[in-house]
C-alpha angles and dihedrals in degrees: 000000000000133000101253095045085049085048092042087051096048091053114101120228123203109237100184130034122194128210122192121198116193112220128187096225148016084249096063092039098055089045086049087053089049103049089052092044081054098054096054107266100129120228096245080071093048141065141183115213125192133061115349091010135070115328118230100254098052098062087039112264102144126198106270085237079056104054094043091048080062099046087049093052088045089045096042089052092042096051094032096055096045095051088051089053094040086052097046095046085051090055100043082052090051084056102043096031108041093008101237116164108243105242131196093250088060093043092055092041090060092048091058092046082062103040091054083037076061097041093045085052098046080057094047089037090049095048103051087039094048091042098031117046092359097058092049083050089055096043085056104044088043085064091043096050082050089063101260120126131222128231119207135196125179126167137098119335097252098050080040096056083038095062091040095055090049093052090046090047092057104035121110125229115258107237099219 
């Protein structure tokens, strides 16, 4: 098998896309179902989300506290992991290479590499989770605390531009 087929294989390839569009009341939002549903989307591929409706956690929109305290865990396994390897194979060069016995003072020293290499990416992990993913989740359950509802689509690209191009064609303009 070549290089580039293995390369081609490896590469992951987003089968779903999602598309929220915010809405002020439960009116607009189930007119907005409609219209898609009109127009052929079926509703497995929509949801309305807001009171009455779906809750947020049940079409898998976490608590942004939620979401950063996974990425931490993710980011705190990854770096410190991979301290803990780095270290030993230092270490492992120290012994071939220049021949230095490896003493219990170096051993220890390379498990708390690892475990601060673990505490500095629970940090990193819990930042971009809690200002990445989190933030858009907060954004969203802010609007949804203030009485607007949320509508989702989620499919393939294509059925999810489709049904973004019906709502924007129908849409009105907002007067400011």
């Amino acid at each position: 098998m070549s290089v580039s087929r293995l390369l081609q294989r490896a590469k992951l390839v987003r089968r779903s896309h999602l598309a929220v569009v915010m809405l002020p009341d439960e009116a607009t939002a189930f007119q907005a179902y409609r219209l898609l549903q009109a127009h052929g989307i079926s509703p497995e591929h929509l949801a309305i989300v807001g009171e009455g409706y779906s809750s947020p956690e049940r079409v898998g929109l976490l608590e942004p506290m939620q979401i950063a305290m996974h990425k931490a865990k993710i980011f705190a396994c990854l770096t410190g992991s991979t301290g803990c390897f780095i270290g030993t194979a230092l270490v492992l060069a120290l012994h071939i290479h220049l021949r230095i016995p490896p003493n219990p003072g170096l051993i220890l020293t390379v498990l708390a590499a690892g475990i601060i290499c673990g505490f500095c990416g629970a940090f990193i992990g819990a930042v971009v989770g809690f200002l990445g993913e989190g933030n858009i989740s907060g954004i969203y359950r802010h609007h949804l605390s203030q009485g607007r509802y949320l509508l989702m689509m989620e499919g393939p690209e294509k059925l999810v531009r489709w049904g973004q191009e019906i709502l924007n064609h129908y849409a009105t303009p907002k007067i400011y």
